[in-house]
C-alpha positions in Angstrom: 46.1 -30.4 -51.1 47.0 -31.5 -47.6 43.7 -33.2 -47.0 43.8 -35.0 -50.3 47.2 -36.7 -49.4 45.5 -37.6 -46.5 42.8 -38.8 -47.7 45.0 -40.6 -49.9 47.3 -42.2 -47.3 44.2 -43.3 -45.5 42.4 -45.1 -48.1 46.0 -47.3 -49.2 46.2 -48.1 -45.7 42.6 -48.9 -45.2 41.4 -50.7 -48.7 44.0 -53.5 -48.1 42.8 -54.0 -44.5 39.3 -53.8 -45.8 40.3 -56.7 -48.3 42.4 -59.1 -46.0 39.5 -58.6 -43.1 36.9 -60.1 -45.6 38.5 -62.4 -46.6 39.5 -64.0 -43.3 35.9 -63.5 -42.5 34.1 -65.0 -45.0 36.9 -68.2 -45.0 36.0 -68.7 -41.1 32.8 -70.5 -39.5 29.9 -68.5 -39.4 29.5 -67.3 -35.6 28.2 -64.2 -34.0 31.6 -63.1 -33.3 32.2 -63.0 -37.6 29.0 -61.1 -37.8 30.2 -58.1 -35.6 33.9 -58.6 -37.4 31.9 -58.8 -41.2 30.0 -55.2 -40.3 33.3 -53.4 -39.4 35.0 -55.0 -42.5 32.1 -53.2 -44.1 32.9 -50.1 -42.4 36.7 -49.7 -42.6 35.5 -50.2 -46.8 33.3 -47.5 -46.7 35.8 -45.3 -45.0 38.7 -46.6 -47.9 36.5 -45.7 -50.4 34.8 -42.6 -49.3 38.7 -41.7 -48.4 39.6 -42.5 -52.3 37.0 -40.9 -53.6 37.6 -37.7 -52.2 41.9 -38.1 -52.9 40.8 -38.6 -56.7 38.1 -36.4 -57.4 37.7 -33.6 -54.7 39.3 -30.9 -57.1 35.7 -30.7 -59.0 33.2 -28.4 -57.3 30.6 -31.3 -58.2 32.6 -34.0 -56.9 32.4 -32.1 -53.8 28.9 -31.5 -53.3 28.4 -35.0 -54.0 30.8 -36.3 -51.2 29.5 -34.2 -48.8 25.9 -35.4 -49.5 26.9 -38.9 -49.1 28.9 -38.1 -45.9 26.1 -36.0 -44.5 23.8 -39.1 -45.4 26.8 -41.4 -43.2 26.8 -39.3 -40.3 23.1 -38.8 -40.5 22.2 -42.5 -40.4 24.9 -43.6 -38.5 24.0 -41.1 -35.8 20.4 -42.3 -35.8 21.8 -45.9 -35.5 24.0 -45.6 -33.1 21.9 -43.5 -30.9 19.1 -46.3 -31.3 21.3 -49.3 -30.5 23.1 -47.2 -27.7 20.1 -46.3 -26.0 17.6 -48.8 -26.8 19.0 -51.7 -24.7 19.4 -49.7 -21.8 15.7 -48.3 -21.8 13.9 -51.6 -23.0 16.6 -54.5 -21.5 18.4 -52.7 -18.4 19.6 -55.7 -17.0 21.8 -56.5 -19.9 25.4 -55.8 -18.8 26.3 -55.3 -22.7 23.5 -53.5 -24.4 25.4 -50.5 -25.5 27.9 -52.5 -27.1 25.1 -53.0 -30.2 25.3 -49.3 -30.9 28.7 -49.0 -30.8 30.1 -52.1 -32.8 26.6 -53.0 -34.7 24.0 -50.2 -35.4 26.1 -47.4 -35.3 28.8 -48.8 -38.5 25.8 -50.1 -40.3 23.4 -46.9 -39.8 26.7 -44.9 -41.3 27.1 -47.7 -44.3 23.9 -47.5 -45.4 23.1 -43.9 -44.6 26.4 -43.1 -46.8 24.9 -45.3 -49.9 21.3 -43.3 -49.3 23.1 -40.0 -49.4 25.2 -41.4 -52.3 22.2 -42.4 -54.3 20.2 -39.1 -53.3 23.3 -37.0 -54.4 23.2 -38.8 -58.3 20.0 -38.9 -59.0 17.7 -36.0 -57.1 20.4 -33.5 -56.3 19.5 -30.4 -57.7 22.9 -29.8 -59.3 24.0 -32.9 -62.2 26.9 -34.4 -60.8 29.6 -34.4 -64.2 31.0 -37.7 -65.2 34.2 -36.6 -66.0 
């Protein structure tokens, strides 16, 4: 119960953020500084929702093997991402002073956005178990 509170907590505080951020962000110029800013906005929403999803609905066993296959799919992907954008300019650019700065504020939130919607997608539609709709 105490996780779900949480959870809850979190994704009130977080969802609003997510909201104002975008806004700001897709009101300013386009610059590469707003790209970084847009793909942490996209983030911090992830995180809100995966928090609110798992506040409202964790109390089914089916709800909850589907959030953990979409958060296993997050970490997985992000992980990968990260790792790649982390390691990558240091192996094939070492004389960029910044490299590692793409895994940790590009590749990495975007690997865990995208791997989270994979997992999401895997989870309805070829998990073994039928996820309930209500």
């Amino acid at each position: 119960m105490m996780r779900r509170i949480l959870a809850a907590v979190v994704a009130v505080v977080l969802g609003p953020l997510a909201l104002w951020m975008s806004i700001h962000v897709a009101s300013s110029a386009f610059n590469a500084l707003n790209v970084v800013f847009g793909i942490l906005v996209s983030l911090i929403a992830t995180v809100a929702i995966l928090c609110g999803w798992f506040a409202l609905s964790s109390h089914r066993p089916a709800s909850r093997r589907h959030i953990r296959v979409t958060m296993r799919g997050g970490f997985i992907g992000g992980g990968i991402a990260f790792v790649a954008g982390f390691i990558g300019p240091v192996i094939f650019q070492p004389e960029a002073n910044q490299g590692p700065l793409l895994g940790i504020f590009v590749t990495g939130p975007l690997g865990f956005v995208l791997g989270a919607m994979i997992g999401w997608f895997y989870g309805r539609f070829r998990h073994e178990t039928p996820i309930e709709s209500a």
